[in-house]
Legacy VTK file of the C-alpha trace (Angstrom):
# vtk DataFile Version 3.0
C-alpha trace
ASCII
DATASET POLYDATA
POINTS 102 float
158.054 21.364 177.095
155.262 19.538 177.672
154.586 16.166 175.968
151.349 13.941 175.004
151.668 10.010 173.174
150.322 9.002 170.418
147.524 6.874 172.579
146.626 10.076 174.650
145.873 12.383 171.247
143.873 9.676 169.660
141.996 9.042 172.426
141.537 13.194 172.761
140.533 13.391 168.678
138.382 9.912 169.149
136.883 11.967 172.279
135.631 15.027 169.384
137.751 17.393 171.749
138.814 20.567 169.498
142.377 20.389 169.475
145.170 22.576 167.488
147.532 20.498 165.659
150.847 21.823 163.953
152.574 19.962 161.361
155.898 20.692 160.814
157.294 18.562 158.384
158.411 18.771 155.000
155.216 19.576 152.477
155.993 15.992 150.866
155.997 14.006 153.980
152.504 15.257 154.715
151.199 14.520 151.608
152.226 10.673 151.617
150.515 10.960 155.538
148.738 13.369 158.221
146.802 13.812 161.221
145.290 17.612 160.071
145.807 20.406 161.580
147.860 23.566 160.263
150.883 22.780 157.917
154.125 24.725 158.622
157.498 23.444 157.640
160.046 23.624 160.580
161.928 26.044 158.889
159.367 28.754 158.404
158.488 28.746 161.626
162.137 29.580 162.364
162.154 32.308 160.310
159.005 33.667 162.265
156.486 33.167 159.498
153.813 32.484 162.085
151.047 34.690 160.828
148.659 31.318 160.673
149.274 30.203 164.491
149.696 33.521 165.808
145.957 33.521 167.816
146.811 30.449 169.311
149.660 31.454 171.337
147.535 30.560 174.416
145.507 27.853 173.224
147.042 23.947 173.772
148.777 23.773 170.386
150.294 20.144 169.533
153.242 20.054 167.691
154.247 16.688 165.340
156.253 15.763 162.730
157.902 12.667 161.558
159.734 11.286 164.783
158.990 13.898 167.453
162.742 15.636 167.201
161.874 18.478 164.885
158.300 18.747 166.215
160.082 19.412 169.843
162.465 21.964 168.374
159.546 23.652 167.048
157.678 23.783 170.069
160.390 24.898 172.170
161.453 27.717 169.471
157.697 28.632 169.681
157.712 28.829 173.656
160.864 31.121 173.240
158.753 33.514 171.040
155.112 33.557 173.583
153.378 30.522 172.767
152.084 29.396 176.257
151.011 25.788 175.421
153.378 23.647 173.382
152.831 20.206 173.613
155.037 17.529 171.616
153.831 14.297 170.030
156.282 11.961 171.068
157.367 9.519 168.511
155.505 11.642 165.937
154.083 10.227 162.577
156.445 7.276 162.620
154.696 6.106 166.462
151.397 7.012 165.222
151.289 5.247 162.153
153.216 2.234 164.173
150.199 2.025 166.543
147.520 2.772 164.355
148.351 2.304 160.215
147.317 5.132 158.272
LINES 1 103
102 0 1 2 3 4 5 6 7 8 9 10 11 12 13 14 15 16 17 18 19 20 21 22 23 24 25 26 27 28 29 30 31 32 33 34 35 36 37 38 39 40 41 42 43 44 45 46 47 48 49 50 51 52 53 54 55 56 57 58 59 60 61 62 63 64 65 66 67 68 69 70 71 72 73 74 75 76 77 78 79 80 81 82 83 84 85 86 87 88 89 90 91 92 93 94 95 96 97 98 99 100 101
């Protein structure tokens, strides 16, 4: 699994470079905070409900969520199941908010 800091993805979304975010936490811990990108709850994507994500199982598709743990399951569950790409936001939300507020 591949993984990319909170400095390198700012600098990449600061940049204007099109980039696929995933969200995978809870739908109240992305309301109180969130980068964008596609909202799907850890445990829907580990009971396949991927219809959203499914064209971007080639594309660079980061992964984040609070810390970086569930965000890391999820992109290795979605490497077992095709996606090419998975990248992990180490530290996750927590990091990110840590380095740059909200």
């Amino acid at each position: 699994m591949q993984t990319i800091t909170a400095e390198q993805l700012k600098q990449r979304l600061d940049s204007g470079e099109k980039i696929n975010l995933l969200d995978v936490r809870e739908n109240h811990e992305r309301a109180e905070f969130n980068i964008g990108g596609i909202h799907i709850p850890l445990g829907a994507i580990q009971t396949m409900q991927l219809d959203d994500i499914e064209d971007l199982k080639n594309e660079k598709l980061i992964v984040y969520c609070r810390s970086g743990n569930r965000s890391g399951m999820a992109a290795l569950f979605l490497e077992q199941v095709g996606f090419t790409n998975t990248i992990n936001l180490v530290g996750g939300m927590l990091n990110w908010q840590d380095k740059f507020g909200k």
